[in-house]
ZADO-1210 file (C-alpha; in nm, 4 decimals, padded with zeros to 6 digits):
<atoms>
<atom x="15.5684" y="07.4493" z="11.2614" code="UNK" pos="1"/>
<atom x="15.2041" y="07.4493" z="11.1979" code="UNK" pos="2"/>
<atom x="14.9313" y="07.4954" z="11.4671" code="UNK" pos="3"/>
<atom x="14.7584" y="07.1398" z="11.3286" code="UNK" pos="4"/>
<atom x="15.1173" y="06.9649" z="11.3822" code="UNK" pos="5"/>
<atom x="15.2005" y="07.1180" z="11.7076" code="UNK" pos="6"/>
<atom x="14.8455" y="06.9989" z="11.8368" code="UNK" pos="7"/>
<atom x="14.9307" y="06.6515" z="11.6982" code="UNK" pos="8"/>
<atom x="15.2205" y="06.6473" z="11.9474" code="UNK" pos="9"/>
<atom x="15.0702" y="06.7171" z="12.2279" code="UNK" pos="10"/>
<atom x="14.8099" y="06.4951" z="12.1429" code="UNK" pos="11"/>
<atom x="15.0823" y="06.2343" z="12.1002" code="UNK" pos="12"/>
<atom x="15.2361" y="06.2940" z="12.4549" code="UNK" pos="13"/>
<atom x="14.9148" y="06.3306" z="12.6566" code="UNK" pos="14"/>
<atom x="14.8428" y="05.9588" z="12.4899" code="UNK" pos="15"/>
<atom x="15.1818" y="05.8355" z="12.5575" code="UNK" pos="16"/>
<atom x="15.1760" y="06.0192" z="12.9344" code="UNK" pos="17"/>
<atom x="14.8474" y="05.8785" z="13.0284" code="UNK" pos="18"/>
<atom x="14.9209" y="05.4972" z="12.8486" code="UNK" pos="19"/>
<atom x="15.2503" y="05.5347" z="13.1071" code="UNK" pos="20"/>
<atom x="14.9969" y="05.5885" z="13.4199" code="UNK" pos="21"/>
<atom x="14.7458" y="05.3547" z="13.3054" code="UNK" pos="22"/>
<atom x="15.0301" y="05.0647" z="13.2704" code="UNK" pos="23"/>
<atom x="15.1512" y="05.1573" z="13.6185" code="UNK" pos="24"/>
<atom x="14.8106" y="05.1168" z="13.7804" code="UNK" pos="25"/>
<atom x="14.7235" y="04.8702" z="13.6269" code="UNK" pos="26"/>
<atom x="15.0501" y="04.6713" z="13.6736" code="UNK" pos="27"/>
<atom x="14.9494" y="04.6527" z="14.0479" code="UNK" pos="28"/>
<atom x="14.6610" y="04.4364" z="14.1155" code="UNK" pos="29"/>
<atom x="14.3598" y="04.5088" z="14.3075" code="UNK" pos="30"/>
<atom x="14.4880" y="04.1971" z="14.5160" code="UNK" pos="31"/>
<atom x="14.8480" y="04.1983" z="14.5793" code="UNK" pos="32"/>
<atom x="15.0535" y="04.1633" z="14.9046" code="UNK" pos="33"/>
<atom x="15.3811" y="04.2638" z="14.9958" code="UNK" pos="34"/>
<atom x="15.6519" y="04.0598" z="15.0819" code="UNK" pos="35"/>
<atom x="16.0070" y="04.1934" z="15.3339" code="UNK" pos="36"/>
<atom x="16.3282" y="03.9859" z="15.4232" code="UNK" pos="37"/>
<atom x="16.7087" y="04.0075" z="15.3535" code="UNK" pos="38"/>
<atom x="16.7360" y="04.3413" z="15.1371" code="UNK" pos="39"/>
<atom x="16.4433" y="04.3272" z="14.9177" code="UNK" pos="40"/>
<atom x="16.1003" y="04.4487" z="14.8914" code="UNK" pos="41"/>
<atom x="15.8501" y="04.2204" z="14.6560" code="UNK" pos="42"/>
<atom x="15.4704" y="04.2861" z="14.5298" code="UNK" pos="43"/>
<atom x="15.3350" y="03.9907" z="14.4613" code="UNK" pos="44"/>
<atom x="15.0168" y="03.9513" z="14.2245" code="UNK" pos="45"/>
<atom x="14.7377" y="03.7257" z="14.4121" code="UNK" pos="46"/>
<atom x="14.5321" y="03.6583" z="14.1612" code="UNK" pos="47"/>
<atom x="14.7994" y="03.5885" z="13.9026" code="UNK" pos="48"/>
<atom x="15.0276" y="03.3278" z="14.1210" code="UNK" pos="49"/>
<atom x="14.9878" y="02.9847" z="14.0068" code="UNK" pos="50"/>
<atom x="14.9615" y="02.6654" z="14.2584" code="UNK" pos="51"/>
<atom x="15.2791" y="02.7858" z="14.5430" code="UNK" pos="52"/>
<atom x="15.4585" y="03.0121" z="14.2694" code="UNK" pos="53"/>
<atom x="15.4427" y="03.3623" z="14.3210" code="UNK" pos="54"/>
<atom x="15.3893" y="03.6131" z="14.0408" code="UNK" pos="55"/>
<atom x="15.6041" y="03.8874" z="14.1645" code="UNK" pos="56"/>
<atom x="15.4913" y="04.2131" z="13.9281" code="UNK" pos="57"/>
<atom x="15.7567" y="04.4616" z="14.1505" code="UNK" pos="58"/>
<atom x="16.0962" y="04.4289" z="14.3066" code="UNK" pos="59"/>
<atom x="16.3170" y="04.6918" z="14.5046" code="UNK" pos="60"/>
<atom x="16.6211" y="04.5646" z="14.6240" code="UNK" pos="61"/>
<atom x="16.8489" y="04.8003" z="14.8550" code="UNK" pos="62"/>
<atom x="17.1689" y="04.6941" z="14.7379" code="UNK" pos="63"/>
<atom x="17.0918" y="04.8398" z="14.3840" code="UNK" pos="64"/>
<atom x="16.9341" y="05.1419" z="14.5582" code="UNK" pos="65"/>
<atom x="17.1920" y="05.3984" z="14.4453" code="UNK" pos="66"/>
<atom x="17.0084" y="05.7070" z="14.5537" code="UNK" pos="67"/>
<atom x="17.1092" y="05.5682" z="14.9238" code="UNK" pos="68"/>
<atom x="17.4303" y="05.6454" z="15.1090" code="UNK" pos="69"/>
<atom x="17.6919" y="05.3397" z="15.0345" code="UNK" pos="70"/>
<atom x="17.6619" y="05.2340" z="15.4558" code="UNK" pos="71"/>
<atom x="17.2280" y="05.2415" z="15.4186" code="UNK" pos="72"/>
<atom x="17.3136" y="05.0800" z="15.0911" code="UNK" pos="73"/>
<atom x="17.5037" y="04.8072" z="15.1838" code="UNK" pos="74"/>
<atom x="17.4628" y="04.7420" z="15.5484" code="UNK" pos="75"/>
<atom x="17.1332" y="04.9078" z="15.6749" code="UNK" pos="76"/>
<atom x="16.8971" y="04.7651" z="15.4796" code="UNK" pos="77"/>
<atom x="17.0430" y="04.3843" z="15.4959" code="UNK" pos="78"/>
<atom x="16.7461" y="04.2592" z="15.7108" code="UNK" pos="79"/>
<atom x="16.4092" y="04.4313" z="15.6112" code="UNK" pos="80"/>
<atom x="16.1198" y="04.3504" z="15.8646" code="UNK" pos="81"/>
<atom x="15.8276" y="04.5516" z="15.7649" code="UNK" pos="82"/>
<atom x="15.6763" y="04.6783" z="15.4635" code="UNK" pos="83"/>
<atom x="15.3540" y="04.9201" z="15.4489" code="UNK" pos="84"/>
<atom x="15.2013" y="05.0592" z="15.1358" code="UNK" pos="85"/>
<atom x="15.0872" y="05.4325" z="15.1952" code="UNK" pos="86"/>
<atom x="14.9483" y="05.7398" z="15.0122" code="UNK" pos="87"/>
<atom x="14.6860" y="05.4961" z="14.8224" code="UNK" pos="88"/>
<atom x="14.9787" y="05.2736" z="14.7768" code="UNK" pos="89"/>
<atom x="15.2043" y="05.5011" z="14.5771" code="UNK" pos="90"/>
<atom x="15.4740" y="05.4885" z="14.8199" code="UNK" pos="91"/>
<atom x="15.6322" y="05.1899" z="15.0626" code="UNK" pos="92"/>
<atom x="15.7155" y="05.2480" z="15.4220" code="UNK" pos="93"/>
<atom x="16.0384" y="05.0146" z="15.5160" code="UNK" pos="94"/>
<atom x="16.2116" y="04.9070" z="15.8468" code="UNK" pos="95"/>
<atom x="16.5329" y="04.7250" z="15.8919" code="UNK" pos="96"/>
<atom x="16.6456" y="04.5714" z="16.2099" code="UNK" pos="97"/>
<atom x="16.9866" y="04.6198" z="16.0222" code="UNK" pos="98"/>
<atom x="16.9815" y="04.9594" z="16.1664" code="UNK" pos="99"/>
<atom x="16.7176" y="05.1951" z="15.8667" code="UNK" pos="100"/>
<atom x="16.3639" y="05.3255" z="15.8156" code="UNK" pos="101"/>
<atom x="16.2991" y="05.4968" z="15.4396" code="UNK" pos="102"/>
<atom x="16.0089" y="05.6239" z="15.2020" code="UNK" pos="103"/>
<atom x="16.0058" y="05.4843" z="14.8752" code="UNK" pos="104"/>
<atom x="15.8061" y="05.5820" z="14.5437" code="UNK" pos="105"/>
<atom x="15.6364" y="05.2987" z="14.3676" code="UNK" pos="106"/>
<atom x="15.6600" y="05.4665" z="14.0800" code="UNK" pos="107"/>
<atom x="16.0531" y="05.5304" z="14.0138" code="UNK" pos="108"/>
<atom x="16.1927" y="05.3651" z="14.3377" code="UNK" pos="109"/>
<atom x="16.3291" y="05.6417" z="14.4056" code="UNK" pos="110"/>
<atom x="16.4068" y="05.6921" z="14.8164" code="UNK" pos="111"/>
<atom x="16.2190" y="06.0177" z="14.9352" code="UNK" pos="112"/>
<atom x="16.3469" y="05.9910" z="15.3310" code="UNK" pos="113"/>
<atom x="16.5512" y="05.7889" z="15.5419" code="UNK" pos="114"/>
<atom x="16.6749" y="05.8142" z="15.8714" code="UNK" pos="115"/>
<atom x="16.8959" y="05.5633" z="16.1066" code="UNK" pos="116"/>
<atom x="16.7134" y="05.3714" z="16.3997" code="UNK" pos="117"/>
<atom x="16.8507" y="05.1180" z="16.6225" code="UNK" pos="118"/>
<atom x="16.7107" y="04.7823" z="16.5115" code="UNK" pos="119"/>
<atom x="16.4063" y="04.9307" z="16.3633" code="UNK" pos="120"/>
<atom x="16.1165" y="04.7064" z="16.3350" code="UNK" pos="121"/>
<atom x="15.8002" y="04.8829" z="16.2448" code="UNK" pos="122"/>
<atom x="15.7273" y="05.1991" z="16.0700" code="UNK" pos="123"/>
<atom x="15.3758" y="05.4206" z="16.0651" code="UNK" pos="124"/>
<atom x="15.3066" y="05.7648" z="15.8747" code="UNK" pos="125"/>
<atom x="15.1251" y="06.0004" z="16.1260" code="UNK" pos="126"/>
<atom x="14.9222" y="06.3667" z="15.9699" code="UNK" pos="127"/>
<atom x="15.1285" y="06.6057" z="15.8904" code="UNK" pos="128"/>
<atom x="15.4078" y="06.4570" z="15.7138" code="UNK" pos="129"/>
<atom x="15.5212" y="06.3197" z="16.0646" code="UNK" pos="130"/>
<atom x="15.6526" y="05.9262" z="16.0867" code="UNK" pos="131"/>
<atom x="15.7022" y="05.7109" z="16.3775" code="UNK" pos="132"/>
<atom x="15.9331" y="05.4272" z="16.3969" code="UNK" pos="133"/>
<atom x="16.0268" y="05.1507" z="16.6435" code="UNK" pos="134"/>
<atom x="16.3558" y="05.0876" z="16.7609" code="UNK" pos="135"/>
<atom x="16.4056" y="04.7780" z="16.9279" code="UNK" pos="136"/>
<atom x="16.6435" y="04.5625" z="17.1220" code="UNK" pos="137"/>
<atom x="17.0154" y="04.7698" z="17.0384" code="UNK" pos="138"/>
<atom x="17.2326" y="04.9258" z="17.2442" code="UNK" pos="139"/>
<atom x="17.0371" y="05.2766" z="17.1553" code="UNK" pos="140"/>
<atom x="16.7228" y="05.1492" z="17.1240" code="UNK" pos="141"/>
<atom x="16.4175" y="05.0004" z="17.3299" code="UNK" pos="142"/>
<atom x="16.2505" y="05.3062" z="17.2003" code="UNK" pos="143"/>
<atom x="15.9635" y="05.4731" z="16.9747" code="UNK" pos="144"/>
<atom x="16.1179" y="05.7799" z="16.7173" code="UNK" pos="145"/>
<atom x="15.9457" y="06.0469" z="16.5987" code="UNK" pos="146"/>
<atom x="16.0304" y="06.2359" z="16.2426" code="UNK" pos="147"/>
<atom x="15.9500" y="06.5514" z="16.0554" code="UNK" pos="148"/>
<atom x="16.0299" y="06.4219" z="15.6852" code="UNK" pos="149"/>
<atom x="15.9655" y="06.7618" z="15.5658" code="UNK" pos="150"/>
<atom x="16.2554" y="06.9184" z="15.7980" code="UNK" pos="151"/>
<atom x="16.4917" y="06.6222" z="15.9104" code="UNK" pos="152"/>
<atom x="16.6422" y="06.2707" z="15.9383" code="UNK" pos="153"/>
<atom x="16.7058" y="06.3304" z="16.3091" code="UNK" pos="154"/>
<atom x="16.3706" y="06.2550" z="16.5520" code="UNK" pos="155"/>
<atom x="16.1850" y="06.5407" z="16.6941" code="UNK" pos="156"/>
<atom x="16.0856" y="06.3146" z="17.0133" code="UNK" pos="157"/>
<atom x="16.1397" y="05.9617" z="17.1912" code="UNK" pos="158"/>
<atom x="16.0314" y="05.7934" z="17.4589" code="UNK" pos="159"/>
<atom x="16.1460" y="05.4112" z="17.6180" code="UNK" pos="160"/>
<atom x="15.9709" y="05.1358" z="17.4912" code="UNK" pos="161"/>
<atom x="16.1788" y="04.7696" z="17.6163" code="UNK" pos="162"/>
<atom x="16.1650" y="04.5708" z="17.2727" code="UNK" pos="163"/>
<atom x="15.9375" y="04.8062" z="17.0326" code="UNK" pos="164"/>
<atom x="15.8178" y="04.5877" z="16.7770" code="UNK" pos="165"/>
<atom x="15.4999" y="04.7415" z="16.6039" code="UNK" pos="166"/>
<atom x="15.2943" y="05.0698" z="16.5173" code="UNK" pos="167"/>
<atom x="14.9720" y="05.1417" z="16.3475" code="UNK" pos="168"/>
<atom x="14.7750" y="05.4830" z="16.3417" code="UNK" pos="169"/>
<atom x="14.3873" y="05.4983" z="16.3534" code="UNK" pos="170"/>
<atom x="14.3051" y="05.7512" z="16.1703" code="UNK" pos="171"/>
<atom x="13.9446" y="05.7662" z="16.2620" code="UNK" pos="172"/>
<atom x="14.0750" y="05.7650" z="16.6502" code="UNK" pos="173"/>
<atom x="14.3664" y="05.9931" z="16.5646" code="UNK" pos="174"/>
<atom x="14.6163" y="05.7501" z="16.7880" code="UNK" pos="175"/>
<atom x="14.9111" y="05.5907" z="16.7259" code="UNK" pos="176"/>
<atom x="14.9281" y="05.2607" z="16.9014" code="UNK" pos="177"/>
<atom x="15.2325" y="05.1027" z="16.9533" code="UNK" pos="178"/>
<atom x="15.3811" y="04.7478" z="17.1104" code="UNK" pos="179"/>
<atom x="15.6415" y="04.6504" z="17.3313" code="UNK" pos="180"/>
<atom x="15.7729" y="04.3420" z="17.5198" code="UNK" pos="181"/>
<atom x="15.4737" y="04.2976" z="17.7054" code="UNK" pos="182"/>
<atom x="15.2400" y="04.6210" z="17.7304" code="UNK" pos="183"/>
<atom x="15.0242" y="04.8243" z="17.4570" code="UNK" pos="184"/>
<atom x="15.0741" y="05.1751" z="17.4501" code="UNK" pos="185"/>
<atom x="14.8145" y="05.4123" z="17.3088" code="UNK" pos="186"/>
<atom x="14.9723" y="05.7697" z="17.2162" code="UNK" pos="187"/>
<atom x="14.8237" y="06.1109" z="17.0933" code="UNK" pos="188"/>
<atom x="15.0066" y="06.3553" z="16.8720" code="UNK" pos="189"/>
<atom x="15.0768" y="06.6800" z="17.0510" code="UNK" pos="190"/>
<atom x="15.0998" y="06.9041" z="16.7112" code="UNK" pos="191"/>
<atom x="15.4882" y="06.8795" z="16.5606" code="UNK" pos="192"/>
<atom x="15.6247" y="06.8597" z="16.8933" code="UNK" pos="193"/>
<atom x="15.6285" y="06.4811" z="17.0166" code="UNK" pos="194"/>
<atom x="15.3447" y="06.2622" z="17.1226" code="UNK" pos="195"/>
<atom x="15.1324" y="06.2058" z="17.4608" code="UNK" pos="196"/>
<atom x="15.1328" y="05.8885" z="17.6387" code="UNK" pos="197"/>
<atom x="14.7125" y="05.8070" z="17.6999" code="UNK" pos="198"/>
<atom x="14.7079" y="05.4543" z="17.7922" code="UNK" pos="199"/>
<atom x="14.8347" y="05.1508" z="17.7995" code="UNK" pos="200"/>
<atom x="14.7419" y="04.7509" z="17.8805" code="UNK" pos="201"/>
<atom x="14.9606" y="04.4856" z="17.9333" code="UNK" pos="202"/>
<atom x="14.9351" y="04.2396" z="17.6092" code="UNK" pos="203"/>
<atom x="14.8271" y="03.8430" z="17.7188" code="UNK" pos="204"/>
<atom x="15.1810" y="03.7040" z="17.6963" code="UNK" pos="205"/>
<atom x="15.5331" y="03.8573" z="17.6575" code="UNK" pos="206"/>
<atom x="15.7739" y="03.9030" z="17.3563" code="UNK" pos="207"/>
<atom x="15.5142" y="04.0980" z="17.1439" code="UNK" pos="208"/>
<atom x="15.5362" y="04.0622" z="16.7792" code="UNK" pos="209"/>
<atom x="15.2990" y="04.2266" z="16.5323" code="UNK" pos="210"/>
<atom x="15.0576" y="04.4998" z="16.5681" code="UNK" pos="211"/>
<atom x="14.8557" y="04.5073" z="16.2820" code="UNK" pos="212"/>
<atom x="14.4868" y="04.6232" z="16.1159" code="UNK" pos="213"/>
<atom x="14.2055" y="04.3988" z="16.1420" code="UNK" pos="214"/>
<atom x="14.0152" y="04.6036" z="15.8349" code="UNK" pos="215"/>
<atom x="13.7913" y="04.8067" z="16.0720" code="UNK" pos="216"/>
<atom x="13.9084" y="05.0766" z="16.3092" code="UNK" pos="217"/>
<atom x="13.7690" y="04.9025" z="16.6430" code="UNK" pos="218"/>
<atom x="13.9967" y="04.6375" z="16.6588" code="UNK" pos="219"/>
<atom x="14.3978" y="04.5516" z="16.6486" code="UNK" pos="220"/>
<atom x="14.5533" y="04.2279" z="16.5802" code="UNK" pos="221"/>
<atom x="14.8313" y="04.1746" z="16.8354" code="UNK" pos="222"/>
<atom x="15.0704" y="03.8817" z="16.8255" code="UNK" pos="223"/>
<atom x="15.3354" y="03.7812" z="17.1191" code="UNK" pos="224"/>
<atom x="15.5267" y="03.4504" z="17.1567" code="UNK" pos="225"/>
<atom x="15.2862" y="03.1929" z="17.1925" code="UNK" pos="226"/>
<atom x="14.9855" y="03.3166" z="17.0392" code="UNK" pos="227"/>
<atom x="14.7612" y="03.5821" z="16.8547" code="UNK" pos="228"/>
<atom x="14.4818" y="03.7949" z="16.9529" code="UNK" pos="229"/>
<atom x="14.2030" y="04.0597" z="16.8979" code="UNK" pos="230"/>
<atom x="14.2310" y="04.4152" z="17.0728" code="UNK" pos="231"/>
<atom x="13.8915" y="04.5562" z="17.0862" code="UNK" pos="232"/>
<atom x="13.9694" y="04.9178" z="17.1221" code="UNK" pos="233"/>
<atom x="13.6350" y="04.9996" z="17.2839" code="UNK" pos="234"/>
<atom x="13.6310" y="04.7295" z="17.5364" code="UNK" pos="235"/>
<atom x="13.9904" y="04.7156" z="17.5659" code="UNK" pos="236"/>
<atom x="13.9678" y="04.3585" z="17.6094" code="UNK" pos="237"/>
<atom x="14.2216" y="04.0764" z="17.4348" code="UNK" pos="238"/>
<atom x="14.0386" y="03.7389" z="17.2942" code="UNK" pos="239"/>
<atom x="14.1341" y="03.5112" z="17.0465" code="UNK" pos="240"/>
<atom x="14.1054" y="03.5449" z="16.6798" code="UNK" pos="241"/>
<atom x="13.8308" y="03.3183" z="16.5816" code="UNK" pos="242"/>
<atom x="13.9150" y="03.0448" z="16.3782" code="UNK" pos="243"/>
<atom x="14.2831" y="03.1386" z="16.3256" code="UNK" pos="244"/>
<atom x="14.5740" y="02.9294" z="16.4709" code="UNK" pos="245"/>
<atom x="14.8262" y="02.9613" z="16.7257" code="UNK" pos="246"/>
<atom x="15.1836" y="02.9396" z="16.6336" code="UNK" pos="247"/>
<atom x="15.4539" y="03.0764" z="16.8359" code="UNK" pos="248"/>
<atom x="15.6462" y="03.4139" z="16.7314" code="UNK" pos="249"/>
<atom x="15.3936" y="03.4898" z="16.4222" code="UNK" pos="250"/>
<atom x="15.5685" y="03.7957" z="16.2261" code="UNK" pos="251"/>
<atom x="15.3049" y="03.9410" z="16.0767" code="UNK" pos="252"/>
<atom x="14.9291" y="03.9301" z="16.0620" code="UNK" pos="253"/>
<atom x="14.6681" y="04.1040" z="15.8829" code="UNK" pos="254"/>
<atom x="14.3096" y="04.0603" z="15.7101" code="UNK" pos="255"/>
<atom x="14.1549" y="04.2356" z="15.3934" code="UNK" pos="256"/>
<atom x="13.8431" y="04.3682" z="15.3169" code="UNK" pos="257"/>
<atom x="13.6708" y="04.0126" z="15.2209" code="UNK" pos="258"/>
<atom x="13.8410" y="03.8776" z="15.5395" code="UNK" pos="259"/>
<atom x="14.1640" y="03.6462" z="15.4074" code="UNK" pos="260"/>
<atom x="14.4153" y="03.6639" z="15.6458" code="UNK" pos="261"/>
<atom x="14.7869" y="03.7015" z="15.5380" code="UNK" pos="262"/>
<atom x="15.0637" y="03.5848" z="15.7600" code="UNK" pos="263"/>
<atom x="15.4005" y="03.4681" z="15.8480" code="UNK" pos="264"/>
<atom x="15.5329" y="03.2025" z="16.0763" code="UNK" pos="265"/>
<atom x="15.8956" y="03.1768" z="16.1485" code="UNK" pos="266"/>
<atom x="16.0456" y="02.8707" z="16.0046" code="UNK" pos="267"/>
<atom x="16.4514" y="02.8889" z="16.0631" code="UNK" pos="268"/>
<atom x="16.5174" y="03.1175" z="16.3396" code="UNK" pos="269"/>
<atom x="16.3427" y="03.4674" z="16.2981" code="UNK" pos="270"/>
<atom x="16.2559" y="03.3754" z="15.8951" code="UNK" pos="271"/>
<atom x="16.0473" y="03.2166" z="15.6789" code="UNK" pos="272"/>
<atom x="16.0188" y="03.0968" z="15.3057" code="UNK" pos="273"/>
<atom x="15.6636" y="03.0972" z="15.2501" code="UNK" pos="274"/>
<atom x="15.3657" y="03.3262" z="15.2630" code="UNK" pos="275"/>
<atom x="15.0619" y="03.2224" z="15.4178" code="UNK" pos="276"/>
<atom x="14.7074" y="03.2598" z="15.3804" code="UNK" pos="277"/>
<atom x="14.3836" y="03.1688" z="15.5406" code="UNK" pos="278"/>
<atom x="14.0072" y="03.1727" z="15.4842" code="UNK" pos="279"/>
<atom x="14.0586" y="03.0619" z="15.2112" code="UNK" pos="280"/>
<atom x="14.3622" y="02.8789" z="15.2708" code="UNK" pos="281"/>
<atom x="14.6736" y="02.9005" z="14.9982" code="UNK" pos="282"/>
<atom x="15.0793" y="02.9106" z="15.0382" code="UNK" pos="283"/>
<atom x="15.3447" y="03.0795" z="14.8525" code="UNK" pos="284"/>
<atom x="15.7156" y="02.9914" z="14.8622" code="UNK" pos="285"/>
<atom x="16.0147" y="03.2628" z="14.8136" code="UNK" pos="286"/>
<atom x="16.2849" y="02.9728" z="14.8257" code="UNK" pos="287"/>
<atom x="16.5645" y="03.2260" z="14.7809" code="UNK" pos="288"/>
<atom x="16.4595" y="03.4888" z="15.0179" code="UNK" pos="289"/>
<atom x="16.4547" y="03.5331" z="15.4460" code="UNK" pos="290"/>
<atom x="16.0831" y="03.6505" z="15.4335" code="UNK" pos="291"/>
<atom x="15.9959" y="03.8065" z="15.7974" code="UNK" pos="292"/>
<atom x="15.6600" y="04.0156" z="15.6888" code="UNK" pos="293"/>
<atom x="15.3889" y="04.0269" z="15.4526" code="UNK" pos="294"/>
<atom x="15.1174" y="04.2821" z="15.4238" code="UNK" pos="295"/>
<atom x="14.8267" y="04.3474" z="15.1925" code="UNK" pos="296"/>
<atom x="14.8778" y="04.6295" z="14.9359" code="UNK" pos="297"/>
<atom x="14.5690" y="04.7489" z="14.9492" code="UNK" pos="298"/>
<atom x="14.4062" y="04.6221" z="15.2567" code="UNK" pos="299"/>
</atoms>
């Protein structure tokens, strides 16, 4: 074959490759949220959603996950509850009070890590290719679980927390912050070993809910069972979101960089069917799915 045609080809495929990873960016918009419940994972498009309809541009669904063991498959992953985009939102971080925390590409779908936890209902990556999840209310849980997903499915570290329900890590603080029944715990990260208890303040109500970003690095959003709330991390005081409103048991809560919240409410039992939003106001309906969280993708 001749130089000139051998160029064309790689011409040809460095086109084609870079077409592929321009299509997958820009399949994602700049404003899209994620949406958890039963055994599926949705990105919906903001911008493109029409009136209550969501425009759903990506779907992972555990029961078609075949790169999962047939129990994680068909069991563990019945009842996702939380769903964070990482790694400049190339990969997914999942819980599932069905009994599973996992990694998962954007890209190919393809499962990187997962590990069993008790009721898990929140999931954070910490430096070093460390993860934390929460186990909750199970008959081996009430606990927070630290991972190596370099070395192992089995945690490196625990330690009791009654009714774990959320973790975040601030970078800029390097803590991990996590939420129980009624108490905020702040942790540090004592190299690959496990993690240091540093404080902790008991949360203005009981049953905590969320833990979530507020889109700086001063503040937490912190829901419990009648209400939700602002953590100021340098006063350490709680006060009330301005101008949001109370409902009880509120899933999840967070706010982007032009300051829309995005929420959920319970509606039957634990779930919901719609997504809500707030300055400005909108609502999207997943009539065929148990939603329990939604998250910005990008926040």
């Amino acid at each position: 074959m001749k130089n000139s045609s051998i160029l064309s080809l790689i011409f040809v495929w460095m086109v084609v490759a870079f077409a592929g990873r321009h299509l997958q960016a820009q399949s994602i918009g700049a404003k899209s949220f994620l949406v958890c419940g039963d055994s599926k994972i949705l990105i919906v498009d903001y911008e493109k959603s029409r009136d209550s309809i969501p425009e759903i541009v990506w779907s992972w669904d555990a029961h078609q996950a075949m790169d999962l063991p047939e129990d994680y498959r068909t069991k563990k992953f019945n009842s996702t509850d939380d769903c964070k985009a990482i790694n400049g939102g190339k990969q997914i971080l999942i819980s599932s009070s069905s009994g599973a925390i996992a990694i998962l590409n954007v890209k190919d779908k393809k499962v990187v890590f997962y590990a069993e936890v008790p009721n898990a209902h929140s999931i954070a990556l910490l430096p070093g290719n460390m993860l934390v999840a929460a186990a909750s209310t199970a008959a081996k849980g009430n606990k927070i679980m630290l991972y190596d997903i370099k070395k192992s499915n089995l945690p490196v570290y625990t330690d009791s927390l009654y009714s774990a329900h959320g973790l975040v890590w601030n970078d800029r603080r390097k803590s991990l912050y996590a939420l129980g029944y009624d108490v905020l715990r702040e942790y540090k990260m004592v190299g690959k070993e496990g993690l240091k208890l540093q404080s902790h303040w008991k949360i203005p109500g009981i049953s905590g809910h969320e833990l979530g970003l507020t889109g700086n690095e001063d503040n937490l959003f912190v829901t419990e069972h009648h209400g939700a709330w602002n953590f100021n991390l340098n006063t350490h005081q709680f006060t009330k979101i301005e101008n949001f409103p109370d409902a009880d048991n509120i899933k999840s809560l967070s706010k982007n960089r032009a300051g829309q919240f995005i929420y959920t409410v319970p509606e039957k039992s634990w779930w919901t069917y719609h997504v809500s939003f707030l300055a400005p106001k909108r609502s999207f309906a997943f009539p065929d799915m148990k939603v329990y969280k939604a998250r910005w993708f990008h926040p």
